[in-house]
C-alpha positions in Angstrom: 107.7 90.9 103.8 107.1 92.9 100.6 109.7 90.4 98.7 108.0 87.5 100.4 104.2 88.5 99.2 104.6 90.1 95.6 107.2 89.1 93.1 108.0 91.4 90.9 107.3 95.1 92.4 108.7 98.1 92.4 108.2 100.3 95.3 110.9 103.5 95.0 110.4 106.8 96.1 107.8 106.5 99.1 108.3 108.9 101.9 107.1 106.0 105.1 106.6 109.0 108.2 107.7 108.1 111.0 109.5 104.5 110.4 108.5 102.3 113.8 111.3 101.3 115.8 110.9 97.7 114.7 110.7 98.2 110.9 113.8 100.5 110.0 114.7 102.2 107.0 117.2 99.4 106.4 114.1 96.6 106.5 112.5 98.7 103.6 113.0 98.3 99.7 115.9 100.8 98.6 115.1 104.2 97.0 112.4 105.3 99.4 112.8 108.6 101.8 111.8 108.5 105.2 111.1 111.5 107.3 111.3 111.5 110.9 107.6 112.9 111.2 104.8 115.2 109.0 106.3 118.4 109.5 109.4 117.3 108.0 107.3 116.8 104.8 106.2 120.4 104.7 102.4 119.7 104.3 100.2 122.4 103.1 98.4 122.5 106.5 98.8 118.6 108.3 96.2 119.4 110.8 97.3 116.1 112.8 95.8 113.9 110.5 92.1 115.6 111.2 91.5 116.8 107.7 93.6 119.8 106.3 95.6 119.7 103.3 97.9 117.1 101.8 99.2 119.4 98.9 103.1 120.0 99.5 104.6 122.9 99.9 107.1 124.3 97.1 109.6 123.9 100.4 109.1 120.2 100.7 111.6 118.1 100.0 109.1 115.7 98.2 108.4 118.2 95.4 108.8 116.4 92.2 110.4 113.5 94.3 108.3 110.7 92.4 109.2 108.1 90.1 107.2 110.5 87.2 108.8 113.3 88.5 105.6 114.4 90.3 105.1 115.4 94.4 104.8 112.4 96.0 101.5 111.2 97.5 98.0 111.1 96.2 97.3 114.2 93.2 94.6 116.2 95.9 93.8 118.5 92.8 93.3 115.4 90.2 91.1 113.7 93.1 89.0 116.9 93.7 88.1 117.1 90.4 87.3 113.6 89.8 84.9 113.6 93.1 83.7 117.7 92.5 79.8 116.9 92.7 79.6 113.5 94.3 78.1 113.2 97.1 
């Protein structure tokens, strides 16, 4: 699907949670990592989605996993600062 809809695109080191069933690791573009659910990702505190905090632990296997050598996900602390104040 990806190849089919953007051409060119790079999409390396992801971590997709939970991979369905019906879309496999093998059906997704190389070089990503794929963890069989959130605690394997070693959340700061997952809180089931509710919430809680996205930072990842220093145990997490996604520490510095990124294509800039950075955790992988959204940077909470650069995103807190941007929004510190809005409302």
């Amino acid at each position: 699907m990806i190849d089919t809809c953007f051409e060119p695109y790079a999409f390396a080191n992801n971590a997709i949670i939970a991979s369905p069933a019906n879309y496999p690791p093998a059906k997704w573009p190389p070089r990503n990592y794929f963890p069989p659910d959130a605690a394997a990702v070693h959340f700061t505190h997952y809180n089931k989605a509710k919430g809680g905090d996205y930072r990842l632990l220093p145990s997490s296997p996604f520490k510095h996993a990124g294509t800039d050598g950075k955790d992988l996900g959204a940077d909470i602390d650069l995103i807190e600062a941007a929004t510190q104040g809005a409302d």
